[in-house]
C-alpha angles and dihedrals in degrees: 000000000000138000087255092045082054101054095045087058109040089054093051107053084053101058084065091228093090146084116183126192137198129233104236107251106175123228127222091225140017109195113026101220136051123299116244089227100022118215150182116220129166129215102210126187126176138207115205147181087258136302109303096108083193098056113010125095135237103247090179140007129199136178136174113208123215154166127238143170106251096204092047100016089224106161109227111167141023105214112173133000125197140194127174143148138216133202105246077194097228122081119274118240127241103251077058101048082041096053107035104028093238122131134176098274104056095048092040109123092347126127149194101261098231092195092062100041103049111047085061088048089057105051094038111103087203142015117216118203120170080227113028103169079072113032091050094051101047093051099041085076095050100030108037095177088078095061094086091038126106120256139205127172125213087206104057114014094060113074094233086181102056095045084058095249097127097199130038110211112124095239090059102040085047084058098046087052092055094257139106135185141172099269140195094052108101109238091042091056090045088053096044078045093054083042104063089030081069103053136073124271121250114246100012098042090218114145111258094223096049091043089053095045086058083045104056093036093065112096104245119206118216106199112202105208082214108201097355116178116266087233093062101054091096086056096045084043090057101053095053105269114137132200128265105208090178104046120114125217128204090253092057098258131140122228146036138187101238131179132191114224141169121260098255098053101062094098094059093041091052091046090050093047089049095046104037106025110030099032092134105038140035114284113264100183128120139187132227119199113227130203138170094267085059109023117111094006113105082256091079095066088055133108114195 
């Protein structure tokens, strides 16, 4: 930025009547110095065929690689960025050439080169997508090594509200943190995703890495309402359950009411279930324990 640049803005944002944001220029590198608990963690973004994690295809992958400090979660270095893009062999349609950029040509003949992507999967202690109910999803069938690896997610593990950031999606929050960036291509969402991960938050000051990391590390617990009564779904509704369309019971059956909850409130939330949704009948609920190595994969909606 230059002396004059400076000055603009600077007089601008005096005057009260300005917001200025920044281009994102990423850095190489966040904290100058050694991490305490070095680690290697991965911000990953997809671009896809369209929104059906079971069917659809990756078009294009990108990842960031970095290193942070696993006590602190300071980011130190970037160590390795990567973009490719595969041929889902069938013609993209129009909403996707619209959204992403991408069009036929740029993904024809063209693949995710497996040699460069895993070895930095392997040796990553965590992936970071900003969705990872999707992202994960989506590259757990082409890329089968991440299955066993942790996940956080930049979307839904950090409370946006509360920090007074009214929307989550990565382009907004980006703007109400003074950046801006070209979105909706992978590697430039995985780079705007590591950069907000490495700032402060916004009314608690807490650093968003290091808040993430606490976050991903506490043990979640997913209840199934197994068989609840049809007369009590506005009462699941209303407490926050939501219906698994997909979901098959032993019986054969699809669908289940199923809530995410923390560890220590397993006790209240069974009590409710016994005493306002199976009055009449013997409780038919289970829990399934979730941690960062299962959370936001299909294998979370799961019971073994």
């Amino acid at each position: 930025m230059n002396m004059q640049d400076h000055q603009a803005i600077e007089q601008l944002q005096k005057s009260g009547n300005y917001r200025i944001l920044q281009r994102l220029q990423a850095p190489d590198v966040y904290f100058e110095g050694q991490a305490d608990m070095p680690r290697i963690g991965l911000v990953v973004d997809t671009e896809t065929t369209g929104l059906d994690t079971e069917h659809d295809q990756i078009i294009e992958l990108g990842f960031v690689a970095f290193e942070y400090d696993a006590s602190s979660g300071k980011i130190y270095r970037i160590l390795h960025t990567y973009d490719g893009f595969e041929d889902p062999k069938q013609p993209l349609s129009e909403l996707v050439k619209e959204l992403t950029g991408i069009d036929d040509a740029m993904v024809k003949n063209q693949r995710l080169d497996d040699d460069e992507i895993n070895p930095w999967i392997e040796k990553s202690s965590l992936l970071i997508a900003h969705n990872a109910a999707f992202d994960r999803r989506m590259m757990e069938r082409r890329l089968p090594q991440v299955k066993g690896k942790a996940w956080a997610c930049s979307f839904a593990d950090l409370d946006w509200q509360e920090e007074g950031i009214a929307s989550r999606k990565l382009d907004y929050i980006a703007y109400q943190m003074g950046y801006f960036f070209d979105g909706h291509r992978a590697v430039n969402d995985a780079q705007a995703t590591l950069h907000l991960l490495a700032q402060g938050l916004p009314k608690s000051k807490k650093y968003a890495m290091g808040e993430l990391l606490r976050i991903a590390r506490k043990p979640k617990l997913r209840i199934f309402a197994l068989a609840a009564p049809f007369d009590k779904k506005d009462a699941l509704k209303e407490r926050g359950y939501r219906w698994l369309a997909d979901f098959l019971n032993k019986n054969g059956k699809k669908g289940v009411w199923s809530l995410l909850i923390e560890e220590d409130a397993r006790e209240a939330e069974e009590t409710w279930l016994r005493e306002e949704i199976y009055t009449q009948k013997s409780p038919m609920f289970q829990c399934k324990t979730l941690t960062a190595k299962n959370r936001y994969s299909v294998r979370e909606f799961a019971l073994s």
